[in-house]
Each structure stands twice: as structure tokens, then as C-alpha cells.
C-alpha positions as CSV (number, residue, x, y, z in Angstrom):
1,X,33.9,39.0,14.8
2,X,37.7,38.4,16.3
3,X,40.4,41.6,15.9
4,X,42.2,42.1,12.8
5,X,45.8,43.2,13.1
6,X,45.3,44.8,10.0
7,X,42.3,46.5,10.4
8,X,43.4,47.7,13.8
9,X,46.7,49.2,12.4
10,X,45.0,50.2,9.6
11,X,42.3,52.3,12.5
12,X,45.4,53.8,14.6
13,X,47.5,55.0,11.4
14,X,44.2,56.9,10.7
15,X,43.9,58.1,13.8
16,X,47.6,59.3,14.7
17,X,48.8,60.0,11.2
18,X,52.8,61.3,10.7
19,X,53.8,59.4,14.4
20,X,56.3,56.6,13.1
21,X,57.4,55.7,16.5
22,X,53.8,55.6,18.1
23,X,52.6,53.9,15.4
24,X,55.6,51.3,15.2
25,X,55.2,50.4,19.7
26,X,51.8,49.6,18.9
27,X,52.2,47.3,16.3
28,X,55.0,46.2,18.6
29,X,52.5,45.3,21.3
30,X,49.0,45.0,19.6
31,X,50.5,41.9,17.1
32,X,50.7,39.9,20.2
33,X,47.9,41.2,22.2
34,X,44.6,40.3,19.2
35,X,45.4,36.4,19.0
36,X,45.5,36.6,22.7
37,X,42.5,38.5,23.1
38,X,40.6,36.7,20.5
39,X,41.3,33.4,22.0
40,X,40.9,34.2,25.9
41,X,39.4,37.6,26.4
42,X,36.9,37.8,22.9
43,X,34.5,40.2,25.3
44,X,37.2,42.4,25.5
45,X,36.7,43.5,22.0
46,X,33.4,44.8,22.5
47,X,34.3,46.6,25.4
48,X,36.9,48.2,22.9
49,X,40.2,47.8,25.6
50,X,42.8,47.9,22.8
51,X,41.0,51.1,21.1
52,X,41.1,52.5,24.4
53,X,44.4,51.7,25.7
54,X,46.2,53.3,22.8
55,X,44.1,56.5,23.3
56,X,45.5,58.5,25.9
57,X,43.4,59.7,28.4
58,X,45.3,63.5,28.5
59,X,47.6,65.0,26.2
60,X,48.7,68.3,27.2
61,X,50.9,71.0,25.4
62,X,52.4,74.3,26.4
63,X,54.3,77.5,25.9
64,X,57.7,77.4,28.0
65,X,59.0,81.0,27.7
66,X,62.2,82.2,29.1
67,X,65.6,84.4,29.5
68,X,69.1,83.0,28.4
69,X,72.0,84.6,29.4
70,X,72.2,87.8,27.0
71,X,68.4,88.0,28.3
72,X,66.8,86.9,24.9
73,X,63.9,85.6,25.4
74,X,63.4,82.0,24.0
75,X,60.2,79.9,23.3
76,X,60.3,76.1,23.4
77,X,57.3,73.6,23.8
78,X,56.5,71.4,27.1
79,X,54.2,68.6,26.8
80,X,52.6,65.5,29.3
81,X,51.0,62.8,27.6
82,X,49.2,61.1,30.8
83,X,48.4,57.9,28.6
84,X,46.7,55.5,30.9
85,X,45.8,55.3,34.8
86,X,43.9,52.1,35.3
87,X,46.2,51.0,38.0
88,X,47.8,53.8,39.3
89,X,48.5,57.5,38.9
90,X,50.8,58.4,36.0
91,X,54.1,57.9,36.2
92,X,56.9,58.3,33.7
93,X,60.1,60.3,33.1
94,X,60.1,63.9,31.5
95,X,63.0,64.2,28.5
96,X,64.7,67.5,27.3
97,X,65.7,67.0,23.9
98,X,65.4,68.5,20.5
99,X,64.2,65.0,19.1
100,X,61.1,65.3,21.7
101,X,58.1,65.7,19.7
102,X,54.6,63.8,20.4
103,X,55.1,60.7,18.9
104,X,58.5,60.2,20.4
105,X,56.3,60.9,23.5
106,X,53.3,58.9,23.1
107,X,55.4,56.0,22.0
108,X,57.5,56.3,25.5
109,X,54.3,57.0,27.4
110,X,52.7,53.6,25.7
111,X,55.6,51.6,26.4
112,X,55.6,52.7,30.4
113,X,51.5,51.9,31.1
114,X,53.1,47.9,30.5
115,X,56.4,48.3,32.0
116,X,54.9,49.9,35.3
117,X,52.3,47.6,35.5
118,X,55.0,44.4,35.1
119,X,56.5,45.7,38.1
120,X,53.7,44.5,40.3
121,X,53.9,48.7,41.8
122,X,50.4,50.6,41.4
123,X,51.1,53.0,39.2
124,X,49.8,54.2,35.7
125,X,51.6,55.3,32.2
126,X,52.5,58.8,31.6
127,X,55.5,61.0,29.9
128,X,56.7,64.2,29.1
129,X,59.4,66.8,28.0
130,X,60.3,69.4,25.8
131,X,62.0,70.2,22.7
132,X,64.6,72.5,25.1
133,X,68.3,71.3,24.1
134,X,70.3,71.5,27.5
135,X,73.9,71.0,26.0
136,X,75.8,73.9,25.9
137,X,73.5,75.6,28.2
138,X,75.0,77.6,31.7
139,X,73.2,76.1,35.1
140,X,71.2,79.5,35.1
141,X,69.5,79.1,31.6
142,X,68.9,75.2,32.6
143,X,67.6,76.6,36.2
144,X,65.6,79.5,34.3
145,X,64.6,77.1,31.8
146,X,62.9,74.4,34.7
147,X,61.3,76.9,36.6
148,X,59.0,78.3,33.5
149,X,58.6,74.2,32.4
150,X,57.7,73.7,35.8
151,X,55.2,76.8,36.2
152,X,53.2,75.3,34.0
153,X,53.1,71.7,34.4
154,X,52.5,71.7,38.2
155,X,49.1,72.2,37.6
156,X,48.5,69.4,35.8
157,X,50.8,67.0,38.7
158,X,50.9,65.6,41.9
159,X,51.7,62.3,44.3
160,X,48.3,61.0,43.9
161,X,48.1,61.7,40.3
162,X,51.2,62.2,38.1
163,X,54.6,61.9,39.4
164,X,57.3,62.5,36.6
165,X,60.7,61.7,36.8
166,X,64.0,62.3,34.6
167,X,64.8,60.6,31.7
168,X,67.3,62.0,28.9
169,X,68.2,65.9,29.4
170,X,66.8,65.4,32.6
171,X,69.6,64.2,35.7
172,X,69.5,65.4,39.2
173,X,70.3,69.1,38.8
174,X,67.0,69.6,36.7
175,X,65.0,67.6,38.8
176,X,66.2,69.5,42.1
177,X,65.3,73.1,39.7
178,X,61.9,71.8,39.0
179,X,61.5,70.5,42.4
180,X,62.1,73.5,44.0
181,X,59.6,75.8,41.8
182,X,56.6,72.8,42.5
183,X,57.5,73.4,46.2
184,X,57.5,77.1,46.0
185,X,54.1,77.2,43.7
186,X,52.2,74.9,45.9
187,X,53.6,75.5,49.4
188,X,54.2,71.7,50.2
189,X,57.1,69.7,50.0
190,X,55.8,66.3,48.4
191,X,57.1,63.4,46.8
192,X,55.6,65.1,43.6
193,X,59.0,63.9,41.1
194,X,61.4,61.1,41.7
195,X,65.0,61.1,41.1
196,X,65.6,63.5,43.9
197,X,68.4,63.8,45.5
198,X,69.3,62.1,48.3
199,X,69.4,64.5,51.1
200,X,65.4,65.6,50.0
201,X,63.4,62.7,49.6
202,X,65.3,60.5,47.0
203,X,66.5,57.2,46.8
204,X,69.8,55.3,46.8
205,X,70.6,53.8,43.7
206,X,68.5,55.5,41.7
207,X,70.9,56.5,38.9
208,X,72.5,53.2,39.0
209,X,68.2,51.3,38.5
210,X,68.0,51.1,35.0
211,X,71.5,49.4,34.6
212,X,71.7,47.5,37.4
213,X,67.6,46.1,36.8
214,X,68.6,45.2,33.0
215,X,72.1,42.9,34.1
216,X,69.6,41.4,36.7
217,X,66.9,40.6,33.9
218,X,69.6,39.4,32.0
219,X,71.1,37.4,34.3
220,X,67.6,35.4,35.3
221,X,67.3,34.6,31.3
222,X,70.9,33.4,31.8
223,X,70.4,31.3,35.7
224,X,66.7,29.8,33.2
225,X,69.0,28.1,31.0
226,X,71.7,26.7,33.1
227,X,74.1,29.3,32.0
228,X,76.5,32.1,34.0
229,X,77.1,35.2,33.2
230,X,80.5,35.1,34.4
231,X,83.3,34.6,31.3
232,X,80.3,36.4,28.9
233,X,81.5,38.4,26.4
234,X,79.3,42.1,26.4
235,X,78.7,44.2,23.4
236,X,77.3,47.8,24.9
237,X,75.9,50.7,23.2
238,X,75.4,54.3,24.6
239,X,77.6,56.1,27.3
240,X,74.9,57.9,29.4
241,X,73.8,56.3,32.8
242,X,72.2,53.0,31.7
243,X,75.1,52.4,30.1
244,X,77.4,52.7,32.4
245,X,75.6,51.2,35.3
246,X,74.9,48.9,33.1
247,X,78.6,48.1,32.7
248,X,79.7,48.4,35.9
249,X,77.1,45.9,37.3
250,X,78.2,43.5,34.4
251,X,81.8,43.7,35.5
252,X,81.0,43.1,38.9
253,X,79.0,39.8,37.4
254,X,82.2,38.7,35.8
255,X,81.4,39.6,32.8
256,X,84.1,41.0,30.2
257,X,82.4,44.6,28.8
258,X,84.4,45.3,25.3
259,X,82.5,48.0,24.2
260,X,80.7,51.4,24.5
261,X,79.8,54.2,21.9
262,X,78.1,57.5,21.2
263,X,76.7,59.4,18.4
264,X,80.6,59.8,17.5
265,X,81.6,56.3,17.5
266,X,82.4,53.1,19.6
267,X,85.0,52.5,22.0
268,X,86.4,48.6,21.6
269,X,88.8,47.8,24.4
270,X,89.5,43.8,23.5
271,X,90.6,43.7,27.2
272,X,87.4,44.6,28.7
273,X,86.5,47.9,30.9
274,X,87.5,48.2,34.9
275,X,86.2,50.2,37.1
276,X,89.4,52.5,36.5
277,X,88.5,52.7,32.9
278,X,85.0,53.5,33.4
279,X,85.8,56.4,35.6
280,X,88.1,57.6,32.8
281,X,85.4,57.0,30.1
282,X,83.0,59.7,32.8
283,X,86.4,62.4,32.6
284,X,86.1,62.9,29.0
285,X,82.5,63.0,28.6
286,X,81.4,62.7,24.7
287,X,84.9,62.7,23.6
288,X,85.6,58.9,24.0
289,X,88.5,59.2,20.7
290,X,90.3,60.2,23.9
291,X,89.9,56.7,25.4
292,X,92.9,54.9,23.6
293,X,95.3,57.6,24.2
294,X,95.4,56.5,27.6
295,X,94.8,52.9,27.1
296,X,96.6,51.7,23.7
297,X,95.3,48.3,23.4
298,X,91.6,49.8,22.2
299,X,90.7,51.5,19.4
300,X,88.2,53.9,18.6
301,X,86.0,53.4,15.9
302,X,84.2,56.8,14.5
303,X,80.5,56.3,13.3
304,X,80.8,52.5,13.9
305,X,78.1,51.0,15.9
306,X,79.1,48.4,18.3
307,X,76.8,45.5,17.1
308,X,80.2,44.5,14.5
309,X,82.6,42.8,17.2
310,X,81.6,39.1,18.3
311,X,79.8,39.2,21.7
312,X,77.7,36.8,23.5
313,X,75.4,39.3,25.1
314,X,74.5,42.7,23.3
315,X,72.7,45.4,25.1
316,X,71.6,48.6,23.3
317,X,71.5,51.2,26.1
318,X,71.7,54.7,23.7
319,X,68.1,55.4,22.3
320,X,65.2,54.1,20.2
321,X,65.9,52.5,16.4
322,X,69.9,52.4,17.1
323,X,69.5,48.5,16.3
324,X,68.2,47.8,12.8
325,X,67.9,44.6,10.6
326,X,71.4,44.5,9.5
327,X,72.6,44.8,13.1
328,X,70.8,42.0,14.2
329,X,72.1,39.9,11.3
330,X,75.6,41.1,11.9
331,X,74.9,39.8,16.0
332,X,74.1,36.8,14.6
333,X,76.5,36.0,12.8
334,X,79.3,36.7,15.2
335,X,77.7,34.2,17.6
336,X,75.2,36.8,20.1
337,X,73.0,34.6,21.8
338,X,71.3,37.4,24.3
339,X,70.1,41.1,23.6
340,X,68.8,43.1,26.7
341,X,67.3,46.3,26.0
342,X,68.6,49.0,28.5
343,X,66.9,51.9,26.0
344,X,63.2,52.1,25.8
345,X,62.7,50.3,22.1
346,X,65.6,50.4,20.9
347,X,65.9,48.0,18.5
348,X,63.5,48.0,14.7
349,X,60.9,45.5,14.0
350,X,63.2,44.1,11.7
351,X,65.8,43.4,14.4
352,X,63.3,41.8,16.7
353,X,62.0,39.3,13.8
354,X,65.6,38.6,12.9
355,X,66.3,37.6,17.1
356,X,63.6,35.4,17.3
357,X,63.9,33.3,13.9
358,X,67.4,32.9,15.4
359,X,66.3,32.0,18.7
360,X,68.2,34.7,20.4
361,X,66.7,35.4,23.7
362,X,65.8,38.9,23.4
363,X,64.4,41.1,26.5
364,X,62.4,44.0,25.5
365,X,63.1,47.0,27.2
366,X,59.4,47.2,28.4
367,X,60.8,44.3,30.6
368,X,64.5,44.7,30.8
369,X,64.7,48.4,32.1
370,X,61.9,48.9,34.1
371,X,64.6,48.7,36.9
372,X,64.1,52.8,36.3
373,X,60.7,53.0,37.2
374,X,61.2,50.1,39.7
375,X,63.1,52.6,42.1
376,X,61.1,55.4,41.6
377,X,58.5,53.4,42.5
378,X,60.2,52.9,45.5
379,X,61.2,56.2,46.1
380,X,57.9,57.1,46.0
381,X,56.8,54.4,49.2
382,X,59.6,56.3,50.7
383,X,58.2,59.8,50.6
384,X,55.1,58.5,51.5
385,X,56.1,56.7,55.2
386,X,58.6,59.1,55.7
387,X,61.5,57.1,55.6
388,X,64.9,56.3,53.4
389,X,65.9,52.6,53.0
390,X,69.3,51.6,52.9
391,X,71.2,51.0,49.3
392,X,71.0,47.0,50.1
393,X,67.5,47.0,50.8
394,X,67.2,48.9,47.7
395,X,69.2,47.2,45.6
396,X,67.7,43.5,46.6
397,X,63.7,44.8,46.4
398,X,65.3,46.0,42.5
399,X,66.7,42.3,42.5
400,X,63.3,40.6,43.3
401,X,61.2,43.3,41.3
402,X,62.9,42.3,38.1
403,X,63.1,38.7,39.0
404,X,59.2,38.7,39.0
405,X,59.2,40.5,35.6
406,X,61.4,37.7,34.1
407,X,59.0,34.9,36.0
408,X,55.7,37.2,34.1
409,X,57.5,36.7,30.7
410,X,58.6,33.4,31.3
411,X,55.0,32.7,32.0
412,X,52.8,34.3,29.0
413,X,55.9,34.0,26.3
414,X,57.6,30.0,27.0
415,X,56.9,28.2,23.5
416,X,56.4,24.6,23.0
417,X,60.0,23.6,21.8
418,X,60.8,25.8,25.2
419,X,62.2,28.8,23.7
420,X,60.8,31.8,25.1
421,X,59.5,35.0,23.2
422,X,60.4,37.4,26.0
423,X,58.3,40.4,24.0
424,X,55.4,38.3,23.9
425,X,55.5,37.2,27.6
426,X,56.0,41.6,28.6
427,X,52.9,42.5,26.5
428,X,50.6,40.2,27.5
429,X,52.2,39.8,31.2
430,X,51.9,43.4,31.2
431,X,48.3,44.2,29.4
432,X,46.4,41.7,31.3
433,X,46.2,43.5,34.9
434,X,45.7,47.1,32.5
435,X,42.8,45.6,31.0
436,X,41.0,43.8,33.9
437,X,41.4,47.3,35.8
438,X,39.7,49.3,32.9
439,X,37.4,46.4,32.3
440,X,36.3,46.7,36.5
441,X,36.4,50.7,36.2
442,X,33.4,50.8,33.3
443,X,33.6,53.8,30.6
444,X,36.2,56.1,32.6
């Protein structure tokens, strides 16, 4: 008998009941991946791939105990869900956030085994965090804090089988605190995390990857269809790294940037952002109401998403679900004809169906920001021959990394009218070297 959606939905609800955001990436991926399966692969089902894929192979959960300043002691949650390592050893970021919670984790940690393995690097799907809040939090609590996360998770780490990285919460500083306790509880210095700094073992341009990967995805969908991205009106969301990298690049492109937000609200600056503004926008942190005060032609627009001024390119680079059904009906209608997903899922199933009955060329972020995980990567071939390459050689093996993933969508995802269904081209592009590995490795 073929796979049933249905049935299979039906079988992972069961399974992983109260995880909306696990539950909603597998539909995501798994409603492209049983037609393909059934009509190319049908011995896959017997060997069970998609009930094993979803399954991950470790999830593990733990105490992190530890003193704030007024030497309270304070109990938070760490977790690692190592999800699959057909390919590779497990690699994905680790996020300290109140929101962190497993399914918020298992969804991420699905979402990576397909975006590592479209980046043509050997490495498997994995993620991690804790519910630890690090705003408002002195350098010694975040230090303390890192050094208990860390005592317990290095056992369960290393280069050759799960290298973690930083992700939201989690920049330089706590990746240098963590760093240092793994090198202090195993007496080695190894390229065991990436994100590093650059003076001990990291890479140049790694804080810039994510953005810079996703305007390089976008601008191959742009280069496909004759089109430049020069003169392009951008709509983007967020204000953390990937947004701004993201913005900068875009500028440099020739784009015209007229928008970022936070939780508080959206910035719209009809002129577009320089590099002079941007820097500004990094001075006043989360209070971006500032922003007009110093440049009077914007406005900022409190609780206001930025998906309601006319754009030609949109690219939700703030977190998962900011871009629901409306949002995408309110792109449409103002005349978007490209979204780019610098956030890892970031937009509903209801905003992805309303993209593609309008023909808007949408990259998923499985796709679009594996620019992230595309340095680390090469951090990691770094560590491992002992050497740091230069910001250009970087920056163009980033270039030709995400140029390849566009060519893998292009390739599993071009329709008959020649429209291409960029999500469909990243699951399948990024499932079938998962499945052939687990398929060669027998029960493992």
C-alpha cells in the first residue's frame, strides 16, 4: 500500500501529542515527501524512512542549576535533541530563551537534518537550548549560567559527534563562556562549538552567514528569471543579526531596505536604510521608536508588522509564525513577488499556500538560511586543518554553497508552466541523500 498523508499525520500527532510547531514542520515537509516517495522510492516505505526520520535518534534533558548575583540559586532546563546523523555528526545551534521548550526544539532540530544536508557539507541534524532568559542578565550570571549548561552537556558533545552552535540568546560571549568550561572539562582545545571567535578557532563572517547566504539565495531566484535585484523594493522583519546582515548585504546589492521591526513595532524609512542608519538602528538596541527622532522622514509604527507597506521582496528574519495568512494576502496585494525566509519557519501554512496560488516565489528558510550552518560548516574544516581562511574566500565558498542549494530546489521543485515550488525542491532536494544514507546504514 502507498503512504497516506493523513494517516501519517494522523501516526505522528499520536506520537508527539501537545508539540504544535513539531507537528506543523512535519506536515510542512512530509506533504511533499509521500507522493514522492510513493512514486519513486515505494521500498522506502517498508523500510519505514519517514517514521524514522521524524523520530529522533537522542533527546536529552537536564537540570542547569546556578548562582545570580544576590547568590540565589536558580534552576532552569537544558536540553539537546540530536535528531538525525545519517550523514554527519549533529550539528545545529543551541537557543536561550523562555519560549524554548521541546517542540520549539524538535521542530528546529527537524528543519536542520534537510538544511545541512542541502549544503552538500557532511553533517547531521541536532539542536538545543534552554528556557534561561539572558536579557537583563550581568555578564557574570550569563558566564555562571554557561558554565553549569555546559557541565552538563559536554558529555553528551564533541567534533566527531555533535558540534552546537549559537542561535537566539546565544552570540559570541556565551559561546566563548561555554567554550571555555568544554576546554577546561576535557583538557583539549577542539573545534567542539562554532561561532567562536576569531582569535580561537572561528571564522570570518560568521555573524554576517545567515544574512548574507539568504540575499545570495534570493538573488539566484532573481538572476533565474532574468531579473536584478538592484532598484528592488525590501520589506524586512526582525532586528537581530539576520536581519541586519541581511540588510546590509541588500544595500550593497542595490536594493532599497524600507523596513525593520521588533516585538515593539516596525521601523518604515520611505528612503531606505544606509549603512549610517543601520549603525544607528545597532545604538539604540530594542528601542527603535528612537529611529525617527534622528531621521524625520520615517515613522515608527508600534505593534505593526512590516508585511503592510508595498514591497517587491519580503524577508521575515525575526522568528517562527511571525507571517500568517493575512500577511501573505496583505503581500499580495501590495504587489510582493519574492519572500526569503531568513528565520527558520517563519511563515504559517496558511501563508505558504497563499504564496504559491499567487505564484510568489517563496524560499523556505530550510533553503534560504542555511548560509548559518554553511559557515559553521566551514569553520569546522578550519579547526580541523588548522588553518583560518580569508573573509573573501569565505564569503565566495558561502556564495557557491547557496548557489548549489538554489540549483537542488530548482531541480526537485520546477513545475510544468515553469514556476518553481522552492519548498518542494528543499524537501525533497534535501531528504533524498538523508534517506539513501539510512537506507545504506540498515536498522541504526
Amino acid at each position: 500500500m502507498s503512504l497516506n498523508f493523513k494517516n501519517f499525520i494522523k501516526y505522528v500527532e499520536e506520537r508527539n501529542p501537545n508539540e504544535p510547531e513539531f507537528l506543523q514542520a512535519v506536515a510542512e515537509v512530509t506533504e511533499d515527501l509521500i507522493p514522492y516517495i510513493n512514486e519513486r522510492h515505494p521500498t522506502w516505505k517498508d523500510l519505514k524512512i519517514l517514521e524514522r526520520i521524524v523520530e529522533p535518534e537522542r533527546v536529552i534533558s537536564f537540570r542547569v542549576s546556578w548562582l545570580n548575583d544576590k547568590n540565589e540559586v536558580q534552576v532552569n532546563r537544558g536540553y539537546r535533541v540530536q535528531m538525525n546523523s545519517a550523514i554527519g555528526p549533529y550539528k545545529g545551534g543551541l537557543r536561550f530563551s523562555p519560549t524554548v521548550n521541546l517542540s520549539i526544539l524538535k521542530f528546529l532540530a527537524f528543519e536542520q537534518v534537510f538544511k545541512n544536508s542541502l549544503t552538500g557539507i557532511p553533517l547531521g541534524g541536532g539542536k538545543g537550548g534552554s528556557d534561561f532568559d539572558p536579557k537583563g542578565k550581568s555578564d557574570m550570571e550569563i558566564m555562571r549560567f554557561c558554565q553549569s549548561f555546559m557541565s552538563e552537556l559536554y558529555r553528551h558533545i564533541g567534533a566527531e559527534t555533535d558540534v552546537p552552535a549559537g542561535d537566539i540568546g546565544v552570540g559570541e560571549r556565551e559561546v566563548g563562556y561555554m567554550f571555555g568550561q568544554y576546554k577546561k572539562l576535557q583538557n583539549n582545545f577542539t573545534g567542539v562549538l562554532t561561532g567562536k571567535g576569531k582569535n580561537w578557532g572561528g571564522s570570518f563572517i560568521r555573524p554576517e552567514a545567515t544574512g548574507y547566504g539568504l540575499l545570495y539565495f534570493v538573488q539566484c531566484i532573481l538572476e533565474s528569471l532574468d531579473e536584478e535585484i538592484a532598484g528592488k523594493i525590501v520589506t524586512v522583519s526582525g532586528a537581530g543579526n539576520v536581519a541586519y546582515y541581511a540588510t546590509e548585504k541588500a544595500i550593497h546589492l542595490g536594493a532599497k531596505v524600507i523596513t525593520l521591526s521588533n516585538s515593539t513595532g516596525t521601523i518604515y524609512d520611505p528612503d531606505g536604510f544606509t549603512p549610517e542608519k543601520l549603525t544607528f538602528i545597532r545604538s539604540i538596541g530594542r528601542d527603535l521608536n528612537k529611529y525617527p527622532k534622528k531621521y524625520p522622514a520615517a515613522s515608527f509604527h508600534p505593534d505593526k508588522k512590516p508585511w503592510h507597506f508595498k514591497c517587491d521582496i519580503a524577508l521575515p528574519c525575526a522568528t517562527q509564525n511571525e507571517l500568517n495568512e493575512d500577511d501573505a494576502k496583505e503581500l499580495v496585494k501590495n504587489g510582493c513577488k519574492y519572500v526569503g525566509e531568513g528565520a527558520n519557519m517563519p511563515s504559517t501554512m496558511g501563508a505558504v499556500q497563499v504564496f504559491h496560488k499567487a505564484k510568489i516565489f517563496f524560499a523556505p528558510g530550510k533553503a534560504a538560511n542555511a548560509g548559518g550552518v554553511a559557515v559553521s560548516g566551514l569553520e569546522m574544516s578550519q579547526n580541523w586543518i588548522g588553518q583560518q581562511w580569508t573573509s573573501e574566500k569565505v564569503d565566495g565558498r558561502l556564495k557557491g554553497i547557496m548557489e548549489n542549494i538554489h540549483k537542488t530546489c530548482v531541480k526537485y521543485g520546477k513545475e510544468e508552466d515553469g514556476y518553481v515550488n522552492y519548498l518542494k525542491g528543499a524537501n525533497i532536494g534535501g531528504f533524498i541523500k538523508v534517506a539513501t544514507s539510512m537506507k545504506a546504514q540498515g536498522l541504526v
